[in-house]
C-alpha positions as CSV (number, residue, x, y, z in Angstrom):
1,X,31.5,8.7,-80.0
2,X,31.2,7.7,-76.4
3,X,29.0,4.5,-77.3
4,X,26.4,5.5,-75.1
5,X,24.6,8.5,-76.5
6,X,22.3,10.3,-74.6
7,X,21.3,12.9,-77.2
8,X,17.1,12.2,-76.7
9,X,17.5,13.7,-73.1
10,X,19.8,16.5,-73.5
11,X,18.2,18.3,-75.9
12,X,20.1,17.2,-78.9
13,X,23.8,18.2,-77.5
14,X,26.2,15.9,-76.9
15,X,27.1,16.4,-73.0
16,X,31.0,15.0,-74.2
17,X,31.5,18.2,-75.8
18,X,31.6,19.4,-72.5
19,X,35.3,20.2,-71.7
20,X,34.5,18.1,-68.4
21,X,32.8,15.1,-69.9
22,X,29.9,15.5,-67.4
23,X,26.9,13.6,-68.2
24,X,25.1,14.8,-65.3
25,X,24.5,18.7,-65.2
26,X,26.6,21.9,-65.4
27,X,29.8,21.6,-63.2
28,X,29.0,25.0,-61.1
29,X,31.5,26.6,-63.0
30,X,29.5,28.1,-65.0
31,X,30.2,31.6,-65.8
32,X,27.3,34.3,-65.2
33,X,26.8,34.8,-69.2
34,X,26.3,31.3,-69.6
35,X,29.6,30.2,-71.1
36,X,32.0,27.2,-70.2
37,X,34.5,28.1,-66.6
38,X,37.3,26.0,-68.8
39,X,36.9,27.5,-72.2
40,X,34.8,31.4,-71.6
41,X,34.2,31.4,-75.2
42,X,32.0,28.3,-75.5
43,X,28.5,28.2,-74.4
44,X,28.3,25.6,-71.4
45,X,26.8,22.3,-72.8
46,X,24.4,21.7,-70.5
47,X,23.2,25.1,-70.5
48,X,22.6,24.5,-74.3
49,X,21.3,21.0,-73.3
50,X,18.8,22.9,-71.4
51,X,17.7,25.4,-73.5
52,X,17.3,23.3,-76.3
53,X,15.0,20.9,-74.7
54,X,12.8,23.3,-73.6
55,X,12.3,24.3,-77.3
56,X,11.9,20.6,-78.1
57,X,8.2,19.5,-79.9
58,X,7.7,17.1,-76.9
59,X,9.2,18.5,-73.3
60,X,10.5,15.3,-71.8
61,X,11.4,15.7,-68.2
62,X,14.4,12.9,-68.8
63,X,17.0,15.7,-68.8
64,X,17.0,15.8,-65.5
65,X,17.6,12.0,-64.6
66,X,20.9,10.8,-63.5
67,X,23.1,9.3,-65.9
68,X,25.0,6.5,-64.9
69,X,28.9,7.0,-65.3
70,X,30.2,6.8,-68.6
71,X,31.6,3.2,-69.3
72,X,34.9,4.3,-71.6
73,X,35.0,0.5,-72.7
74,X,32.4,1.7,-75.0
75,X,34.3,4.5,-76.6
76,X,34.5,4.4,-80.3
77,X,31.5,1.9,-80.8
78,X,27.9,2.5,-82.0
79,X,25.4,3.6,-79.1
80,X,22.4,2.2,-81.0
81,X,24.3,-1.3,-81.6
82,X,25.3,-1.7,-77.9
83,X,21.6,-0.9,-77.7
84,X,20.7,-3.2,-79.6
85,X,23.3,-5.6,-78.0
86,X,22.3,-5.1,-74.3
87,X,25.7,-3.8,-74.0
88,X,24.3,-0.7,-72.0
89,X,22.6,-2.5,-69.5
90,X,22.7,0.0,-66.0
C-alpha cells in the first residue's frame, strides 16, 4: 500500500510489486522471456502491466504517462482517501 495507487493505468498490476519500485516502465533489465533481471522467475511487472491493459474492455493510452515519483510519506495510507483528501496533488 504505497498510498498512491495507480492500478487504472497499469492494467490492474501494482507497479510496487516490481522488485525495483518503478512506477514508470520496465527498467531495461528485462530478460528476453519476459521475466524480472532481479528475480528470473517472476514475470516483469510492467510487462504484465502491459499485457493486461491491452486486454482491458476500454484501451486507455494512460499507461504510458509519466508518473510522478512516489511520495513514501504516503506509505501505509488509503490511495482513495488521500484522493479524496487532495493529498495527491502533483
Amino acid at each position: 500500500m504505497c498510498g498512491q495507487c495507480i492500478l487504472h493505468s497499469t492494467g490492474m498490476v501494482c507497479p510496487m510489486g516490481c522488485p525495483k519500485t518503478l512506477r514508470n516502465g520496465p527498467c531495461g533489465g528485462v530478460r528476453s522471456d519476459g521475466n524480472c533481471e532481479i528475480k528470473p522467475d517472476m514475470k516483469c511487472v510492467w510487462v504484465r502491466a502491459w499485457d493486461n491493459s491491452t486486454q482491458m474492455a476500454v484501451f486507455t493510452e494512460s499507461i504510458q504517462d509519466i508518473q510522478p515519483q512516489l511520495d513514501r510519506s504516503l506509505s501505509g495510507t488509503s490511495a482513495w482517501i488521500n484522493e479524496l483528501g487532495k493529498k495527491n496533488d502533483e
